[in-house]
C-alpha positions in Angstrom: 16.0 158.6 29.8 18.6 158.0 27.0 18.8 154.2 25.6 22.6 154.1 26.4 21.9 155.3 30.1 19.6 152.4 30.5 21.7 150.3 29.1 25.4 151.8 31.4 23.0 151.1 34.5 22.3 147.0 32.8 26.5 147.0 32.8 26.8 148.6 36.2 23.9 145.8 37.7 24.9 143.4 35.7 28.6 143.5 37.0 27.3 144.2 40.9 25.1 141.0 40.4 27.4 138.9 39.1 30.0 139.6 41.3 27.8 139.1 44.5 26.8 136.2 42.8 30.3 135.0 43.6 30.8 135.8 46.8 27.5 134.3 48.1 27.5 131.4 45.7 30.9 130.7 44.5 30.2 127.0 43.6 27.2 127.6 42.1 28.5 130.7 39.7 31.6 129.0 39.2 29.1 126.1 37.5 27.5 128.8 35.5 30.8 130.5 34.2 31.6 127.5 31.8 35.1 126.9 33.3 35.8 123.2 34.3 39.4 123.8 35.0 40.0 125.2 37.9 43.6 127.2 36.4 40.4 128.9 33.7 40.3 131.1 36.6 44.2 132.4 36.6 43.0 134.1 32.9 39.4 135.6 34.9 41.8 137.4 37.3 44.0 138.7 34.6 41.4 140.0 32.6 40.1 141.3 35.4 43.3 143.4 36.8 44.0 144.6 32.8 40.3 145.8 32.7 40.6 148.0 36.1 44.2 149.5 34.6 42.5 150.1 30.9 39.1 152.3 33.0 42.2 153.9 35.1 44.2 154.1 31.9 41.6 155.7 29.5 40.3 158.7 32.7 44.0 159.9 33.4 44.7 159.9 29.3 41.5 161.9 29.4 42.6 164.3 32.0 39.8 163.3 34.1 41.4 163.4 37.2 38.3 163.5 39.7 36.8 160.8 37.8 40.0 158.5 38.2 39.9 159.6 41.9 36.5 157.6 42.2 37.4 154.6 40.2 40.6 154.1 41.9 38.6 154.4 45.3 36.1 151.8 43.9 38.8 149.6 42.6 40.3 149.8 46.3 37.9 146.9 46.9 40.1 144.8 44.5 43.1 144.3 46.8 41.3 144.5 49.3 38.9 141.6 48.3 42.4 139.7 47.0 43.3 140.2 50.9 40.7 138.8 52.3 40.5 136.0 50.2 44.1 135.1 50.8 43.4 135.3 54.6 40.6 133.0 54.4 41.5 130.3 52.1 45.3 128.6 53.1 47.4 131.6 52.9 49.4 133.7 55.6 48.0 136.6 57.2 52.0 138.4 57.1 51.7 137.4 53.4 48.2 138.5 52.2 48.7 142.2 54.0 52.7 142.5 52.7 51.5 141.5 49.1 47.5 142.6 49.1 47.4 144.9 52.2 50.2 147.1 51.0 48.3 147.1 47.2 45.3 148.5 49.2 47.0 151.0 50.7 48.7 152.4 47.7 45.8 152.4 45.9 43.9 154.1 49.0 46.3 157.0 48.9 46.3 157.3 45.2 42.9 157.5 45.7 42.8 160.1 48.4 45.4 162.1 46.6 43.5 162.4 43.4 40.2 163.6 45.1 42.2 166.2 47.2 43.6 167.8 44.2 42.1 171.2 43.4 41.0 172.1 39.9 44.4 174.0 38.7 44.7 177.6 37.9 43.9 178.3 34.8 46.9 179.7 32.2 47.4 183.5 32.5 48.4 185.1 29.5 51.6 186.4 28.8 52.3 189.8 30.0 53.4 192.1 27.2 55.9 194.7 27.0 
């Protein structure tokens, strides 16, 4: 196995631990992160959202439309997530599913979209005279 396949999986577990990490210990992760200040967490979610856009960004610049397809299906979970949260921690139900249901959905067709495309026909040459 190639050094930089080991080390994609690392990223990939690293990112699936951590984030587990704060949905089943959220005290306890948000000790380890470093932030004190709770608004710390306003610039985590920012970073956050740019980062999705910048993988979506670089696979449709790429022309890698299947690809994109998958991420945006996997990055459903982001709206969906920000959803949920919403519901369960002071705010509205009407407002979490206008403003984070809606995202989910739009990104759930995007999603469904891209992976229905066929691979296009290839160019056919000009006919000549």
């Amino acid at each position: 196995m190639r050094l930089t396949t080991i080390m994609a999986w690392l990223v990939v577990l690293a990112g699936l631990c951590f984030g587990l990490n704060y949905l089943l210990n959220g005290h306890g992760a948000a000790a380890g992160f470093g932030i004190v200040d709770p608004a710390g967490y306003y610039i985590v979610k920012g970073v956050r959202d740019i980062a999705y856009a910048l993988t979506a960004l670089i696979l449709l610049l790429m022309k890698q439309r299947r690809a994109l397809g998958w991420v945006v299906l996997a990055d459903a979970i982001i709206p969906i997530g920000d959803c949920l949260a919403v519901m369960t921690h002071g705010g509205t139900v009407g407002f979490a599913l206008a403003v984070h249901g809606s995202a989910a959905v739009l990104v759930l067709l995007t999603a469904g979209l891209l992976l229905r495309e066929t691979t296009p026909a290839k160019p056919q040459p000009a006919l000549s005279h």
